[in-house]
N, C-alpha and C positions, 0 to 999 in steps of 0.2 A: 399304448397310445403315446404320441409324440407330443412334446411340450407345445409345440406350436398348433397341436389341433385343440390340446386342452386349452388353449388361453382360444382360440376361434371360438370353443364350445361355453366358452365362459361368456361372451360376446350376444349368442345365439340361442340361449338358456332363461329360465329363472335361475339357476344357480347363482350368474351373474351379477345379480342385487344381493345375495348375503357377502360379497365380495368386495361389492361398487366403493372403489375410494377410500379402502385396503391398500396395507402392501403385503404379500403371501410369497410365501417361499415353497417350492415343491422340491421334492428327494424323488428320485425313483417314481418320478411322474405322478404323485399323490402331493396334495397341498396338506402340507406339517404345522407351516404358522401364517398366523393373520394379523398383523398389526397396521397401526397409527403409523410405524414410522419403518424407513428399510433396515437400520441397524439392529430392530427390537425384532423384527420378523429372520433375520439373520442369526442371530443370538438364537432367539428360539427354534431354529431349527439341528444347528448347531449342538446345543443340550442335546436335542433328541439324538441326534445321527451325529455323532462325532467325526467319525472316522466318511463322511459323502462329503460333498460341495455343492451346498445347496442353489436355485436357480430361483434368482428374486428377480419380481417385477410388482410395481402399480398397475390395480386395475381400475380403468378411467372411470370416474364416476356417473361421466354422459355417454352416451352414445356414441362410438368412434365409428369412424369407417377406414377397415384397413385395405390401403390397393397394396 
């Protein structure tokens, strides 16, 4: 699965509320960290996967709409 369908599916889900207004880092298309803040969700992924480059984003905590 593609980064960009897992953040749609995180949109379009319940998943999306253990997530809401998080910042999360994914490796290999799997979310590794969940934080308060994007340095701390970075860091932790980081520990995990040393050697990847991990892919941060916020997820919104309302309702977005993406065109």
């Amino acid at each position: 699965m593609s980064i960009d369908q897992i953040v749609m599916d995180m949109g379009a889900s319940n998943e999306r509320s253990e997530y809401a207004g998080y910042w999360i880092a994914l490796v290999d298309n799997k979310v590794v960290a969940k934080e308060k803040g994007a340095k701390a969700a970075y860091t932790g992924a980081k520990e995990q996967h040393p050697s990847k480059v991990p892919f941060i984003m916020q997820v919104p905590a309302e309702d977005v709409m993406l065109l």
